[in-house]
C-alpha positions in Angstrom: 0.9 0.8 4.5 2.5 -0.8 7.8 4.6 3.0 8.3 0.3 4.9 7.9 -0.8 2.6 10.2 2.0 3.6 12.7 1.2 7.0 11.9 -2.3 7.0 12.2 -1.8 5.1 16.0 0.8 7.9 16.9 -1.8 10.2 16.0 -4.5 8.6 18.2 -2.2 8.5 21.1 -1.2 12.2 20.7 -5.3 12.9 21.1 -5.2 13.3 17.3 -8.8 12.7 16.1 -8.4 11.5 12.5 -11.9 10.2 11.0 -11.9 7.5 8.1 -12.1 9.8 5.2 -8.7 11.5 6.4 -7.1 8.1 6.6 -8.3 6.8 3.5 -7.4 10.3 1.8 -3.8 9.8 3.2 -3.8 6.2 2.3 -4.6 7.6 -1.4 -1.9 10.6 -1.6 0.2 7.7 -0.4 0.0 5.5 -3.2 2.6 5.3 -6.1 1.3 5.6 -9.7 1.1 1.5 -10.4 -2.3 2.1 -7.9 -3.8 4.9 -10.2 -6.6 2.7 -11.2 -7.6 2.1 -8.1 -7.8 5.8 -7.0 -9.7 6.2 -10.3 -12.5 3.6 -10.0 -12.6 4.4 -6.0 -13.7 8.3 -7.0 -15.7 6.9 -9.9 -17.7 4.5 -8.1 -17.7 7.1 -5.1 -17.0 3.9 -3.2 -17.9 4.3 0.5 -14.8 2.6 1.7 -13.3 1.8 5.3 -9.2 1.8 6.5 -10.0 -2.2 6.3 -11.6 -2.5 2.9 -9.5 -0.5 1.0 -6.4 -2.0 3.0 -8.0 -5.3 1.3 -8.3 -4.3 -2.3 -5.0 -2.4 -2.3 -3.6 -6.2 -1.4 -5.6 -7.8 -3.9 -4.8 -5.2 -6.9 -0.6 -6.0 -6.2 -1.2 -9.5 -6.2 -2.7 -8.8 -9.6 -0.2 -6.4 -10.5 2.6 -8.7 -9.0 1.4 -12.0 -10.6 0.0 -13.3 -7.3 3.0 -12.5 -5.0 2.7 -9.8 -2.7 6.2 -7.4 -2.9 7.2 -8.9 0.6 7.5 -12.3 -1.3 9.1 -10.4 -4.1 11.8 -9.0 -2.3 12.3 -12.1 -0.2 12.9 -14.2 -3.8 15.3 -10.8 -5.4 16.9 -11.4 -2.1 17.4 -15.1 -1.9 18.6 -15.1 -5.5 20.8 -11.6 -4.6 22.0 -9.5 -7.8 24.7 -11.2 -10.1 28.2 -9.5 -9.4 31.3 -9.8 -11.7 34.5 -8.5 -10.0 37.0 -7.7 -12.8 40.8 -7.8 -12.2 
């Protein structure tokens, strides 16, 4: 999400004139198949949705998905515990 919204502020500088439903459509071809659900019930619901709101369920639906930890804390904890390595001889 953090490399859209780089994109969609490069745009802007460059003049680029990119209105909410192009961002959110973006932010929706962006998403990985885990967030299917979410592009379902947004075109089910024809949801009216800004860069902000969405941004904000997107974030709540991986804490669901990620048992309350956001995949920033994930990685930090696969990180901290690092992957077990055996080096034979």
């Amino acid at each position: 999400m953090l490399k859209l919204m780089g994109f969609f502020a490069k745009a802007e500088d460059n003049r680029v004139e990119l209105n909410t439903n192009i961002h959110i459509e973006i932010v929706f071809k962006s998403l990985t198949n885990e967030f299917a659900s979410v592009r379902t019930t947004n075109n089910l619901g024809n949801k009216a949705l800004t860069l902000t709101q969405l941004m904000k369920e997107l974030q709540s639906y991986e804490l669901m998905l990620n048992g309350g930890k956001s995949i920033q804390e994930k990685l930090k904890a696969n990180l901290a515990v690092g992957p077990s390595s055996s080096k034979g001889k």
